[in-house]
C-alpha positions in Angstrom: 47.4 -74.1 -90.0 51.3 -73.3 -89.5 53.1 -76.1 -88.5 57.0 -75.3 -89.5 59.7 -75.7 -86.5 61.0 -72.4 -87.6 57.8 -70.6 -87.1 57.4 -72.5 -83.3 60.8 -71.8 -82.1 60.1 -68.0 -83.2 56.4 -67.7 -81.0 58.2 -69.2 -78.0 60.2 -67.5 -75.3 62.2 -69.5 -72.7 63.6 -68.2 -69.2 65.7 -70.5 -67.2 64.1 -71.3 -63.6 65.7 -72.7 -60.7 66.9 -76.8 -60.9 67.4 -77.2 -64.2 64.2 -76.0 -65.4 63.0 -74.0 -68.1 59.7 -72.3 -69.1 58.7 -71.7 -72.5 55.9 -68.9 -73.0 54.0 -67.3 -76.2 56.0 -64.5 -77.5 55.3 -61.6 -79.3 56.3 -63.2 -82.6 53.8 -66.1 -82.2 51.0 -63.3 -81.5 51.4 -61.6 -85.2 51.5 -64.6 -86.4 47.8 -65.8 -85.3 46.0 -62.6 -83.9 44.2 -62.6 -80.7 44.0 -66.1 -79.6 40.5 -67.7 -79.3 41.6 -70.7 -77.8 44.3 -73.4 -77.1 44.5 -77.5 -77.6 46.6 -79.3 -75.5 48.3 -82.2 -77.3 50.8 -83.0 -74.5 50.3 -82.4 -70.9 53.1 -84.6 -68.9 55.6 -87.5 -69.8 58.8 -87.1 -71.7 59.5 -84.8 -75.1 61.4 -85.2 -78.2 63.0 -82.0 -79.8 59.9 -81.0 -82.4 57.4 -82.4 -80.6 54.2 -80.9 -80.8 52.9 -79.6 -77.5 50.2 -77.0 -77.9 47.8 -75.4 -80.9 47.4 -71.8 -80.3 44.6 -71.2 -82.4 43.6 -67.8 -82.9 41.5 -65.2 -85.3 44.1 -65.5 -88.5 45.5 -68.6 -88.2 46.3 -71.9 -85.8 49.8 -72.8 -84.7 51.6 -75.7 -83.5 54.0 -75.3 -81.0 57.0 -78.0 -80.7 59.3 -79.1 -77.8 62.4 -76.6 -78.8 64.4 -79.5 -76.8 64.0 -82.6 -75.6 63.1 -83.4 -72.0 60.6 -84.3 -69.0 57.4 -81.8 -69.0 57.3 -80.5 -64.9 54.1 -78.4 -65.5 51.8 -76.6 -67.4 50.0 -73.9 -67.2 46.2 -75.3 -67.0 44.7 -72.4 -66.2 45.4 -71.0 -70.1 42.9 -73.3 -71.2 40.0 -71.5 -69.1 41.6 -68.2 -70.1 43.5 -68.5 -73.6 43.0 -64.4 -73.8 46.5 -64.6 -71.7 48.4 -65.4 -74.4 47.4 -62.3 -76.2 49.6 -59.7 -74.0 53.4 -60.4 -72.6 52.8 -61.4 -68.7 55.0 -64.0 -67.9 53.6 -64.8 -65.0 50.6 -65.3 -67.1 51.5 -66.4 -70.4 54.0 -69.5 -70.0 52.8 -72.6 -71.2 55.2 -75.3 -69.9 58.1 -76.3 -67.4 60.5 -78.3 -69.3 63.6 -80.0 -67.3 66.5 -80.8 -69.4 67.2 -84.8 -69.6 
């Protein structure tokens, strides 16, 4: 299983939304890195985040990958319907693909 910062930061993009918020999606770096995703584990689904924490497995054919808070803040949303359909995270839709609304505190 990878579980480095470095290689988190790298698999996530982030777009800035209206109010403050911003929402992190699987990028394309995060896909080479574990091949066509089987399936996800939330570990963190509301509440506040530290910087590094761990939010998310993306497990997939070659290998399973942590994903950590990039910064620290209050969770808005998440994107429940990637659990029913982790296959989302295997192409760049962002409208698809995101993971979490994070608000800066």
């Amino acid at each position: 299983m990878i579980d480095r910062i470095e290689a988190s930061a790298n698999a996530l993009w982030l777009t800035p939304n209206a109010d403050g918020l911003m929402r992190l999606g699987f990028a394309d770096d995060g896909r080479e890195l574990v091949g066509p995703v089987t399936h996800i584990t939330w570990l963190v689904t509301s509440g506040k985040v530290k910087l590094g924490t761990p939010f998310m497995i993306v497990h997939g054919e070659q290998e399973d990958l942590t994903l950590r808070s990039p910064f620290a803040g209050r969770i808005q949303a998440v994107n429940t319907a990637l659990a029913a359909h982790p296959e989302r995270l295997n192409n760049r839709n962002d409208d698809l693909d995101w993971m979490i609304d994070l608000v800066d505190e």
